[in-house]
C-alpha positions in Angstrom: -4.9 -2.7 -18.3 -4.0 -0.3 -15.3 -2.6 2.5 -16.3 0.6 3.0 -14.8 1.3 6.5 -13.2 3.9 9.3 -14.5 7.4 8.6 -12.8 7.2 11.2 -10.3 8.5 12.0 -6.7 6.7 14.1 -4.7 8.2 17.5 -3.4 10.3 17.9 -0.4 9.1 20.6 2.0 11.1 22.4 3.4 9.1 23.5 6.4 8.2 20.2 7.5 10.6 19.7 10.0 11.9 17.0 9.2 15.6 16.2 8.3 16.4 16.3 4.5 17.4 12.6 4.6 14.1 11.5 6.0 11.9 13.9 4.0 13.6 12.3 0.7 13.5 8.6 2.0 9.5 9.2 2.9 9.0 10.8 -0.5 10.8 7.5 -2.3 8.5 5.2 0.0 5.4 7.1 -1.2 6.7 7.1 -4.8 6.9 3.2 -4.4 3.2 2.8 -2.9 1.8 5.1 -6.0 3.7 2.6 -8.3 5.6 5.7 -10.0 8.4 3.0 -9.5 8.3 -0.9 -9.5 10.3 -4.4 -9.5 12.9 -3.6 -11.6 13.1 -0.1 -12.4 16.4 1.6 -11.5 16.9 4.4 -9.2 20.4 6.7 -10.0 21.4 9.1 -6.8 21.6 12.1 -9.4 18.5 11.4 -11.1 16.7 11.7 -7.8 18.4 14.3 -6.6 17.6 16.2 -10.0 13.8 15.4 -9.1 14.0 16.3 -6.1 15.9 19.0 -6.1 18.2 18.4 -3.0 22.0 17.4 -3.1 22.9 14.1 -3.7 24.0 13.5 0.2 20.5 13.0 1.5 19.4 11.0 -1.6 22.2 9.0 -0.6 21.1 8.1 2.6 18.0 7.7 1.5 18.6 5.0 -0.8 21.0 3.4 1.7 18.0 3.2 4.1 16.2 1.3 1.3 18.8 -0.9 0.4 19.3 -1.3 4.5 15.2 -2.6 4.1 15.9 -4.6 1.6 13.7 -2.8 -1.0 16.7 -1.8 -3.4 19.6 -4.0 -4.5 22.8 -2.9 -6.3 21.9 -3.2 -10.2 24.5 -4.1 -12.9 26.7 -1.1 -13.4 25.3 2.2 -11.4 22.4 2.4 -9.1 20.3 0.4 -7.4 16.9 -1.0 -8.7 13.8 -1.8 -6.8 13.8 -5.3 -6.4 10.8 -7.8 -6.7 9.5 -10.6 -4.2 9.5 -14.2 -4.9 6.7 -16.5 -4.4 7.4 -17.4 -0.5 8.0 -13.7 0.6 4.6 -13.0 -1.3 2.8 -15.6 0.4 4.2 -14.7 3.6 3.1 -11.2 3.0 -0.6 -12.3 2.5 -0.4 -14.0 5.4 0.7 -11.2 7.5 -1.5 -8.6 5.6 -4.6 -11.3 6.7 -3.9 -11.2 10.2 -3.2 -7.2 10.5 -6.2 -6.3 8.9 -8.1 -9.3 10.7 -7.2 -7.4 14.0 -7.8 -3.9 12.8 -11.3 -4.9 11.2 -12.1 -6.2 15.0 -11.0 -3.7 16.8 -12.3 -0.8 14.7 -15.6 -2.8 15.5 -15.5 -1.5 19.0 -13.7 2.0 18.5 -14.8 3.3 15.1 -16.6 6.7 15.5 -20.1 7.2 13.2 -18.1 9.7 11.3 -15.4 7.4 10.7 -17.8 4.6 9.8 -19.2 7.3 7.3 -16.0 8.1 6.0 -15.4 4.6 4.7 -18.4 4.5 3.4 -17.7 6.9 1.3 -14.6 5.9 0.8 -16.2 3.1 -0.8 -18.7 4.3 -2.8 -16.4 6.3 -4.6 -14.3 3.0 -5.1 -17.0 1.6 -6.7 -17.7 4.7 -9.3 -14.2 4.3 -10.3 -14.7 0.5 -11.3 -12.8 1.3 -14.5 -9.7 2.5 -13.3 -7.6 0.1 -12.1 -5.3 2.5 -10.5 -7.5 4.6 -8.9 -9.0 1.6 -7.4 -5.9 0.5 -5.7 -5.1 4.4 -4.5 -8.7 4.3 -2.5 -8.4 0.5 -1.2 -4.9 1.7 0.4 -7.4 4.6 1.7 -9.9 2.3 3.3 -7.8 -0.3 4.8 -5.6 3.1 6.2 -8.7 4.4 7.3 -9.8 1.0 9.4 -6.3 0.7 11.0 -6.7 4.7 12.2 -10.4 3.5 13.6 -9.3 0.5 15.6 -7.3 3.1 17.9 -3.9 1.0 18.1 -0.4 2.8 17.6 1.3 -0.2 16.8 -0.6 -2.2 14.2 -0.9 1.3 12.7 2.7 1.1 12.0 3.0 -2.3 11.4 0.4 -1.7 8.8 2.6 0.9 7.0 5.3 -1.1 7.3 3.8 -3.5 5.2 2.4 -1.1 2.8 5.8 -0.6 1.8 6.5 -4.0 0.8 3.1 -4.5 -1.2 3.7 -1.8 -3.2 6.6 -3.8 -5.0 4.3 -6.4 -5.5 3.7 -4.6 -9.5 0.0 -4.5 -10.9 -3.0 -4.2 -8.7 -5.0 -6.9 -8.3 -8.0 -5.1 -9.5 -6.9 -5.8 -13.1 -8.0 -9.4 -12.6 -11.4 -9.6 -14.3 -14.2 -9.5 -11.8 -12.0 -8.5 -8.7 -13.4 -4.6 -8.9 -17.2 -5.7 -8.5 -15.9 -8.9 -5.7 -14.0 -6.6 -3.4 -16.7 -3.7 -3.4 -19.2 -6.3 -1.7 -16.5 -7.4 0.7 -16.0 -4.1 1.7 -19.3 -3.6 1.8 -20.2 -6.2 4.4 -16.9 -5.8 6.3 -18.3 -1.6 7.0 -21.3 -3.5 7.8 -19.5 -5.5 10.8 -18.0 -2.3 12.2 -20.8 -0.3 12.1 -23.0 -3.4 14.0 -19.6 -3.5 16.4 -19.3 -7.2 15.3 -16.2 -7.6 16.0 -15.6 -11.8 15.2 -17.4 -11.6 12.3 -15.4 -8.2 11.0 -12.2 -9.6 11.3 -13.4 -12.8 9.8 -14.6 -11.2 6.7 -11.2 -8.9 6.3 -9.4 -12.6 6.1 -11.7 -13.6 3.5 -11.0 -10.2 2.2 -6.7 -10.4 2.1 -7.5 -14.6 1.0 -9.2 -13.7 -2.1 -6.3 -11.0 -3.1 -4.0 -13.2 -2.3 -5.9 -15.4 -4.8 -5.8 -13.0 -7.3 -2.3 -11.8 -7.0 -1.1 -15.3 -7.4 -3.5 -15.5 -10.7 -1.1 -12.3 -11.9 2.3 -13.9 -10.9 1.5 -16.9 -13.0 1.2 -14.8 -16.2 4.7 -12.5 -15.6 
């Protein structure tokens, strides 16, 4: 079973330049992707706040702007809890994930830098030494499908790509708790550097679909037994 991480929020910096209300909002989303929180856990303003150690006005806004995303909903008596996907909004997901990382497989084909091909394969092999942690496993996928979208050179399916890295991450468990989906994954990844680095392009983006079918087929094997 993955082991689920502590329930912490990163730190605020101060420095960052960037207004208190954003700084706590993008510390929530990346608390959400790390699966410190998921479907159902609550989030109170003064807990946060406590965590975070701001005032409760920006923690306030931040949560509105989840809520406004449709990532929170109002829970029964205070707060709000993260909120869960059905089956349809899952399925759509997939089938958006498949096409974005389609594109940015092909198009990393014919921009990726060696060093950048280099860096995912390293990225990879140290997936693959980590084959028996589930949540580690998930932290460096999210680093080599990040680190394909930053090689295919495109501003906005970069963003669209985060954008829907926030709504996977209330998705729950990682898929690499299915039995066998470690080892299958590693060889797709495998093939789809492969692509790049030969600048196939067709056949890149066609293995990343096969890549987002099969976890699709495994995320639908987890729904089925919540």
């Amino acid at each position: 079973m993955a082991k689920r991480p502590d329930r912490t929020i990163g730190s605020i910096s101060r420095d960052s330049g960037l207004a208190l209300g954003e700084a706590v909002f993008r510390s929530l989303c990346e608390a959400l992707q790390a699966g410190a929180y998921r479907a159902g856990d609550r989030l109170r303003e003064e807990e946060v706040a406590q965590r975070l150690k701001v005032s409760r006005t920006p923690v306030r806004e931040a949560l509105g702007r989840l809520a406004a995303r449709g990532f929170v909903e109002p829970a029964a008596g205070r707060g709000l809890i993260v909120r869960s996907l059905d089956i349809a909004e899952v399925l759509e997901l997939y089938a958006m994930r498949e096409i974005l990382e389609g594109a940015a497989a092909r198009l990393a084909a014919e921009h990726a830098s060696a060093p950048e091909i280099d860096a995912l394969t390293d990225i990879e092999q140290a997936f693959a030494e980590h084959a028996d942690d589930a949540t580690e496993m998930a932290r460096l996928n999210r680093a080599f499908h990040e680190a394909i979208c930053r090689a295919a050179r495109n501003r906005y399916l970069d963003n669209a790509s985060r954008e829907l890295q926030d709504w996977i991450a209330l998705l729950g468990p990682t898929t690499f708790s299915v039995t066998g989906r470690p080892s299958t994954s590693h060889g797709e990844h495998q093939a789809i550097i492969a692509a790049i680095a030969a600048r196939d392009g067709d056949r890149a983006e066609k293995l990343a679909r096969t890549h987002i079918g099969e976890a699709l087929r495994c995320r639908l094997k987890l729904l089925q037994k919540q």
